[in-house]
MIKOLKOL-496103 format. One record per residue (C-alpha): y, z, x; chain. Coordinates in Angstrom, 1 decimal, padded with zeros to 4 digits, always signed. Layout:
! MIKOLKOL-496103
<c2->Y&c3->Z&c1->X&ch->A>
...
***
This chain:
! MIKOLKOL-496103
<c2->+022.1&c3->+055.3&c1->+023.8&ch->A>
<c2->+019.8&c3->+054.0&c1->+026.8&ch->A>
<c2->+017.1&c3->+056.8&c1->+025.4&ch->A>
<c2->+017.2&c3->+054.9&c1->+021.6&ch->A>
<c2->+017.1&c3->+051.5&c1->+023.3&ch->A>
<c2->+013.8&c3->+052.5&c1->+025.0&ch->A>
<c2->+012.4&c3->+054.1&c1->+021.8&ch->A>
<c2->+013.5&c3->+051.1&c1->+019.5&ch->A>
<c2->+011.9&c3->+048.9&c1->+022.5&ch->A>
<c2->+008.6&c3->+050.7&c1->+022.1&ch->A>
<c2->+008.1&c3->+050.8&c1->+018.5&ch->A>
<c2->+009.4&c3->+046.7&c1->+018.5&ch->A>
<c2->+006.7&c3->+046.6&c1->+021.2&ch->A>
<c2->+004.0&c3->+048.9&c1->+019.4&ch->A>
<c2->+004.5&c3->+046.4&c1->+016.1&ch->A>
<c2->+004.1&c3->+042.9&c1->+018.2&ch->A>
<c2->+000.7&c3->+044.3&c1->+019.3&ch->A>
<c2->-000.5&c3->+045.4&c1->+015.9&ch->A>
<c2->+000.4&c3->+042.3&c1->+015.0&ch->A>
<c2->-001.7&c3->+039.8&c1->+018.0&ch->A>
<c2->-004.3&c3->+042.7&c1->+017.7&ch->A>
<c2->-004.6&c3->+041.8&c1->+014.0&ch->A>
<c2->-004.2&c3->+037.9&c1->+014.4&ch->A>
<c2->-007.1&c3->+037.9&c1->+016.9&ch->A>
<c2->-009.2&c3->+040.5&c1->+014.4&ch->A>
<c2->-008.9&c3->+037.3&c1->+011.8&ch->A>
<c2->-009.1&c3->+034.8&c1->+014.3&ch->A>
<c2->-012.7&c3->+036.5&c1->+015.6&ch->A>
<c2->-014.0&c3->+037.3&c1->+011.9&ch->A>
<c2->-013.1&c3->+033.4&c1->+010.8&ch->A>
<c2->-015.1&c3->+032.1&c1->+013.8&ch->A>
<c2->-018.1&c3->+034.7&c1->+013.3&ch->A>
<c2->-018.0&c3->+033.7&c1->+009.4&ch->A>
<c2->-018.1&c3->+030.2&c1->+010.1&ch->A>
<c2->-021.4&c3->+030.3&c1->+012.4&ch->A>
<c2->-023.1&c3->+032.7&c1->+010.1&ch->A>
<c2->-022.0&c3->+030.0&c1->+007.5&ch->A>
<c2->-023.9&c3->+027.4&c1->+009.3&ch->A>
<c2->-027.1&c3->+028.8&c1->+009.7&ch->A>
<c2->-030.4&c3->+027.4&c1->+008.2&ch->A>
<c2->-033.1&c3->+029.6&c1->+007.5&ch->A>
<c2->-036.8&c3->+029.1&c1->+007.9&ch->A>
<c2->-038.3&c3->+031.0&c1->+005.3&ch->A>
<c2->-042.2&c3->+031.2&c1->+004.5&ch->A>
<c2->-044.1&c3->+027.7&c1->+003.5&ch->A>
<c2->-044.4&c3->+026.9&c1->-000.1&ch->A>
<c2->-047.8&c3->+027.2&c1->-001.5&ch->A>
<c2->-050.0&c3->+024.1&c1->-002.1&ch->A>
<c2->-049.7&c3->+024.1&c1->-005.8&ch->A>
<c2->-052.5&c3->+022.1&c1->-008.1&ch->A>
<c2->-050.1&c3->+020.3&c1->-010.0&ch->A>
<c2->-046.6&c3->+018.8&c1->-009.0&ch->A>
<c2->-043.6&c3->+020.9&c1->-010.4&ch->A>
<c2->-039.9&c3->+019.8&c1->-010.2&ch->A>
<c2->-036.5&c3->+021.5&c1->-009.9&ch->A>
<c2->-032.9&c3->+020.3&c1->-010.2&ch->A>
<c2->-030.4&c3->+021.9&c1->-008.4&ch->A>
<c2->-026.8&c3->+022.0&c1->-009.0&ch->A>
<c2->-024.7&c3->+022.8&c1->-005.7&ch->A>
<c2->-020.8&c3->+023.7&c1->-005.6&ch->A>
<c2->-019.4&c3->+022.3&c1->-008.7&ch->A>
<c2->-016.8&c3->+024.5&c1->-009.2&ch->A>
<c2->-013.0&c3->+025.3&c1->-009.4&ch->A>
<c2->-012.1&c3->+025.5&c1->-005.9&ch->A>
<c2->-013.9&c3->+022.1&c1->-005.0&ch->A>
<c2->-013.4&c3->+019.6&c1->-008.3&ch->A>
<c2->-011.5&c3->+021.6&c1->-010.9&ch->A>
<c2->-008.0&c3->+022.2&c1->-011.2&ch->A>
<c2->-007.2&c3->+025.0&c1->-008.3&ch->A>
<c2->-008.9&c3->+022.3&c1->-005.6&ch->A>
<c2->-006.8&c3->+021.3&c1->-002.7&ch->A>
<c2->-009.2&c3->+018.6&c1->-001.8&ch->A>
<c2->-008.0&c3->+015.3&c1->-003.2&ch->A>
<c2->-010.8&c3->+013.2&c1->-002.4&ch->A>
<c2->-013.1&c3->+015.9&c1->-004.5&ch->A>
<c2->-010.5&c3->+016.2&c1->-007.8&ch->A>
<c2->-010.3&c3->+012.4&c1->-007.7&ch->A>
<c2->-014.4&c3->+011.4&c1->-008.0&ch->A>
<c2->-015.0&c3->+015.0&c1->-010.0&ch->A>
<c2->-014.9&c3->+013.3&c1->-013.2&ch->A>
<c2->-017.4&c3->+010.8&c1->-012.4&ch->A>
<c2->-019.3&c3->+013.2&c1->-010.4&ch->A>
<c2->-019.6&c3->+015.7&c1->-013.3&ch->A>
<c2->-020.1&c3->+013.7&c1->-016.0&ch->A>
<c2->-023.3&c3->+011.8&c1->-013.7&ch->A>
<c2->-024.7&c3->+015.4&c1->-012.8&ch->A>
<c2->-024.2&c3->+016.3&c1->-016.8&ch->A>
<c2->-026.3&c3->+013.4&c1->-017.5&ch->A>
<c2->-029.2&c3->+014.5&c1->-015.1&ch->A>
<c2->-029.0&c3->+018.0&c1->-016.3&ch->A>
<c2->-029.7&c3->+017.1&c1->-019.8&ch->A>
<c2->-032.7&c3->+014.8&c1->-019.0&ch->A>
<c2->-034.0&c3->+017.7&c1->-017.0&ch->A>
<c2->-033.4&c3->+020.3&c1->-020.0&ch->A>
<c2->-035.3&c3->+017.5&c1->-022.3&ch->A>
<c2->-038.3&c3->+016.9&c1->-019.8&ch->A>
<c2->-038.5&c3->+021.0&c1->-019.1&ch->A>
<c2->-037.4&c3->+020.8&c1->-015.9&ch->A>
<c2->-035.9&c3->+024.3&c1->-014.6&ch->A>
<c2->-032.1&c3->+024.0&c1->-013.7&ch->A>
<c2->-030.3&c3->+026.1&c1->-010.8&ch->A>
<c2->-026.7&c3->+026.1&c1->-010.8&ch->A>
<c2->-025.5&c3->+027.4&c1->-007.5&ch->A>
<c2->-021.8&c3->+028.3&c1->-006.4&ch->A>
<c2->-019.7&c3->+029.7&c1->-003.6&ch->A>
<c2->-018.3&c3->+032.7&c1->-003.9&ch->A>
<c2->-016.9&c3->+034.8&c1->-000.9&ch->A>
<c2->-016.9&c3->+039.1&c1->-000.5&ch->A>
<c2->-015.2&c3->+039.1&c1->+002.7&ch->A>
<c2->-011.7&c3->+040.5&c1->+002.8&ch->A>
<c2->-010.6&c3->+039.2&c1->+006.1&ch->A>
<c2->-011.4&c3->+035.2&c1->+005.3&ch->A>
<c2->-010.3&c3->+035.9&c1->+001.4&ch->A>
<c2->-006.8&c3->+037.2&c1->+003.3&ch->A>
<c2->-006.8&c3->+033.7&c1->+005.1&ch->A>
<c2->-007.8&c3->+031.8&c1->+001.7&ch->A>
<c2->-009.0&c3->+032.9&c1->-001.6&ch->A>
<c2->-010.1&c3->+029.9&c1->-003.4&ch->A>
<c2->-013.8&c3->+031.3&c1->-003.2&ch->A>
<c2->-013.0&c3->+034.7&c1->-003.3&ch->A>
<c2->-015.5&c3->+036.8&c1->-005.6&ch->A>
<c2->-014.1&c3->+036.9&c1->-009.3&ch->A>
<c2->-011.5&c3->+034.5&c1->-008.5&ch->A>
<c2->-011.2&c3->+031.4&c1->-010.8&ch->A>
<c2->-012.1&c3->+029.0&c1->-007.9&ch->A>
<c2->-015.6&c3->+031.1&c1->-007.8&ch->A>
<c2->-016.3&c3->+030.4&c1->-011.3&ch->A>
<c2->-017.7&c3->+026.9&c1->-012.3&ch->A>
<c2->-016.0&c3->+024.1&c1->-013.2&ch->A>
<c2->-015.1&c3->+023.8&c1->-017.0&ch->A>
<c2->-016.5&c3->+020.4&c1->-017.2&ch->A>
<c2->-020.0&c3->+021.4&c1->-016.1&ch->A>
<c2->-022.4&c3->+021.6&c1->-018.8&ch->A>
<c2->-024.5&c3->+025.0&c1->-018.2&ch->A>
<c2->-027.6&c3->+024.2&c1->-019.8&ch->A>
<c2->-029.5&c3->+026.7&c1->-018.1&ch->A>
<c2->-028.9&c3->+030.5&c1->-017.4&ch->A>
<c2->-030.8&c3->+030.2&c1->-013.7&ch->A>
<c2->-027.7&c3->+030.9&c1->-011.7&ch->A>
<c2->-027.0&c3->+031.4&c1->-008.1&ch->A>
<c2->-024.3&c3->+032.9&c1->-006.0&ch->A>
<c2->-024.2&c3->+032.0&c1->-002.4&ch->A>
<c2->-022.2&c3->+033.2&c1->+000.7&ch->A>
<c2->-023.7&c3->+030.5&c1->+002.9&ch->A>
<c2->-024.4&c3->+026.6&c1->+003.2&ch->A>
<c2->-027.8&c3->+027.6&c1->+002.9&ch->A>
<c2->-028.2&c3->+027.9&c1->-000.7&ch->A>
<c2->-031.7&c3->+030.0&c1->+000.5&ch->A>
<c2->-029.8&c3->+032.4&c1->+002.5&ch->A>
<c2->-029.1&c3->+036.1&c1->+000.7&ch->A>
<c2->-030.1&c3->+034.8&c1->-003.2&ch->A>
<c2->-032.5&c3->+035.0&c1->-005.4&ch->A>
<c2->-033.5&c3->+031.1&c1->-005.2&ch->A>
<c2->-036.7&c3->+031.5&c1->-003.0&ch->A>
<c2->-038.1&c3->+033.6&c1->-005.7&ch->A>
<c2->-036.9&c3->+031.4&c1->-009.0&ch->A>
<c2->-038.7&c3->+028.5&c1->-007.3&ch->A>
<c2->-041.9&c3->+030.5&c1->-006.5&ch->A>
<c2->-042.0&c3->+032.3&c1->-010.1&ch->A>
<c2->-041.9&c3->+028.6&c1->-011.6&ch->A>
<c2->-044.3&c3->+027.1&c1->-008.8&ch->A>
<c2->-042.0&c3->+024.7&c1->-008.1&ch->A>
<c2->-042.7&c3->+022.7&c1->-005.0&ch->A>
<c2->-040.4&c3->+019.7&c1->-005.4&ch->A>
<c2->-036.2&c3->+020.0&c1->-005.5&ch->A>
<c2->-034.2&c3->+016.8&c1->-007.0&ch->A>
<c2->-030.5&c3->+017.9&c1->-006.4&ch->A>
<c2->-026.5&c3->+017.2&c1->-006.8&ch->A>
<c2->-023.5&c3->+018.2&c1->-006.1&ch->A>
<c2->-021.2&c3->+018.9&c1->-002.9&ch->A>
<c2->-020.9&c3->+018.5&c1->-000.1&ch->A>
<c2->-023.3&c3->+016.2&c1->+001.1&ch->A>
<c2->-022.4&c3->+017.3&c1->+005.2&ch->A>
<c2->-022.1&c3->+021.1&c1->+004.4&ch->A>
<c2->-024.0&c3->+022.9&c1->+001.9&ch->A>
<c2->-026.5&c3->+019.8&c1->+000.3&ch->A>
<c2->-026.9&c3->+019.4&c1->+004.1&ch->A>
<c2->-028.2&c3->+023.1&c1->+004.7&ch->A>
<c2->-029.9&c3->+023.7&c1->+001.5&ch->A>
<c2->-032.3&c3->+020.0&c1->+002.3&ch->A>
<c2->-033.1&c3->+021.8&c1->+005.7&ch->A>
<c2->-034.1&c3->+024.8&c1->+004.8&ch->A>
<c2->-036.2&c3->+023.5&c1->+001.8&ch->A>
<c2->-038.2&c3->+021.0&c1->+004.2&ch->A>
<c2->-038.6&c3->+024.0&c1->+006.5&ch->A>
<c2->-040.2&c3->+025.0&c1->+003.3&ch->A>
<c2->-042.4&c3->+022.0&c1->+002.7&ch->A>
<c2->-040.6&c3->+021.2&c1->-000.4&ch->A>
<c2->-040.4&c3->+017.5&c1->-001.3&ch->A>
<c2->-036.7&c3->+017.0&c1->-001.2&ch->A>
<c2->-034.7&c3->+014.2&c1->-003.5&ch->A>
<c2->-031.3&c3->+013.9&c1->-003.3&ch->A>
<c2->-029.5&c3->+011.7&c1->-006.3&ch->A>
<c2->-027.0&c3->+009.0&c1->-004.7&ch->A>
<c2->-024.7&c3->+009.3&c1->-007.8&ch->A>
<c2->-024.7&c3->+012.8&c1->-008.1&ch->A>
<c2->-023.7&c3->+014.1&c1->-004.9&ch->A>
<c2->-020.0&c3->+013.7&c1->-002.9&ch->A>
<c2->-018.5&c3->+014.4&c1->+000.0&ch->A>
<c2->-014.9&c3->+014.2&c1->+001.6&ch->A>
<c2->-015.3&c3->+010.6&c1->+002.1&ch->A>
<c2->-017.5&c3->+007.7&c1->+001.4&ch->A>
<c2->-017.9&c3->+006.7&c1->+005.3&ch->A>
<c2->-019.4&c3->+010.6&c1->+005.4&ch->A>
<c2->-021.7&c3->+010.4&c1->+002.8&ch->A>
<c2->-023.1&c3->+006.9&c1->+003.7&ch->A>
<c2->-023.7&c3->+008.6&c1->+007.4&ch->A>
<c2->-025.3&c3->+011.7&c1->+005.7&ch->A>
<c2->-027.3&c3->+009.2&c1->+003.6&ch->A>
<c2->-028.8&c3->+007.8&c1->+006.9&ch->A>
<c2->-029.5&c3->+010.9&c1->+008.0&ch->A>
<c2->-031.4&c3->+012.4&c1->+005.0&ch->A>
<c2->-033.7&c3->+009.3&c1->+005.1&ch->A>
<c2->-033.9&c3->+009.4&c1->+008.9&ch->A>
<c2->-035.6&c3->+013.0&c1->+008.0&ch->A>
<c2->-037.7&c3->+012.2&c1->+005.0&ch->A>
<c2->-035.6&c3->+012.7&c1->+002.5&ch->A>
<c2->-036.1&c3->+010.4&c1->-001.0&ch->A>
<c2->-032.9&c3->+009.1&c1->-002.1&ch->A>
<c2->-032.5&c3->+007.4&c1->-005.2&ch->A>
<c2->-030.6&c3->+006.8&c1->-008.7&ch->A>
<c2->-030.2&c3->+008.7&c1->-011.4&ch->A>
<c2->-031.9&c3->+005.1&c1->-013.5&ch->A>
<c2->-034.9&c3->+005.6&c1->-011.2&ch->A>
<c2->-035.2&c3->+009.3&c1->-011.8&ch->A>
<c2->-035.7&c3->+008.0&c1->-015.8&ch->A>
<c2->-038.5&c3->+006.0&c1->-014.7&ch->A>
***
């Protein structure tokens, strides 16, 4: 009896640490996931182009941050608005022949899809949101903030000689936030569209509003875009 005590002990014992063991495994891949996610890179300086070429870009409007799957009420609530402003700049950029890059999340790793799947790969939270009107097949699929980081978007914007970014979308602390960076460490002129762009509350986008003019950063209506 003592003998199956001891053994039933050990294998109790041998499943608790399996158990921590894989706890800490998530805990340590959540918090390496999250710096990577955070990074901005540097890439090489734009080239001085003769002529002044423009691109929209569309950041994060998708199922997992305004469409139906969202868990973030602030987005879901403004999402209408939101889309149907960023629907409006897209067609004036499709009539004026100005290139448009629609750019979403979408996440490959196992461990943080385990923890959440919204953005999981092939998931319906990767996919866009319904409401957005794709007017252009330039598409991007992003691990990172960065929108630079590991996609194709250096080279779209080179191959059209573009060397000036208006852009929308979410969220204006996170991934707007990282993509600006990285393009001024590009020398592109960046514009962000008050209207068209969000975050998880109006007190954080005002700051991050400061902050993008504090660093050069043109910020203006979609009405003065027309102009």
């Amino acid at each position: 009896m003592a003998r199956k005590k001891r053994r039933l002990r050990t294998i109790i014992l041998c499943i608790a640490g399996v158990i921590i063991l894989f706890v800490i495994i998530l805990i340590v891949n959540l918090i390496v996931f999250e710096k990577n996610a955070s990074v901005v890179s540097k890439g090489q300086p734009i080239e001085n182009y003769n002529e002044p070429n423009c691109a929209l870009l569309v950041i994060d409007i998708q199922e997992a941050t305004t469409g139906e799957i969202s868990t973030n009420s602030f987005y879901t609530s403004n999402s209408d608005a939101l889309i149907n402003k960023i629907n409006r700049v897209s067609d004036y950029c499709e009539n004026q022949n100005i290139p448009i890059i629609f750019i979403r999340s979408a996440i490959t790793n196992p461990l943080i899809n385990l923890l959440n799947d919204s953005y999981a790969e092939g998931s319906p939270g990767a996919k866009f949101d319904k409401r957005l009107k794709l007017n252009s097949n330039l598409e991007i699929v992003k691990s990172k903030n960065d929108a630079f980081i590991d996609t194709k978007l250096d080279n779209i914007l080179s191959n059209n000689k573009i060397n000036e970014l208006y852009i929308v979308g979410l969220d204006a602390a996170y991934c707007i936030n990282s993509t600006v960076e990285a393009a001024q460490n590009r020398n592109y002129r960046v514009n962000l569209l008050d209207d068209a762009i969000l975050s998880e509350s109006v007190k954080t986008k005002d700051s991050m509003i400061v902050s993008f003019k504090n660093r050069g950063v043109n910020v203006l209506k979609f009405d003065r875009l027309r102009k």
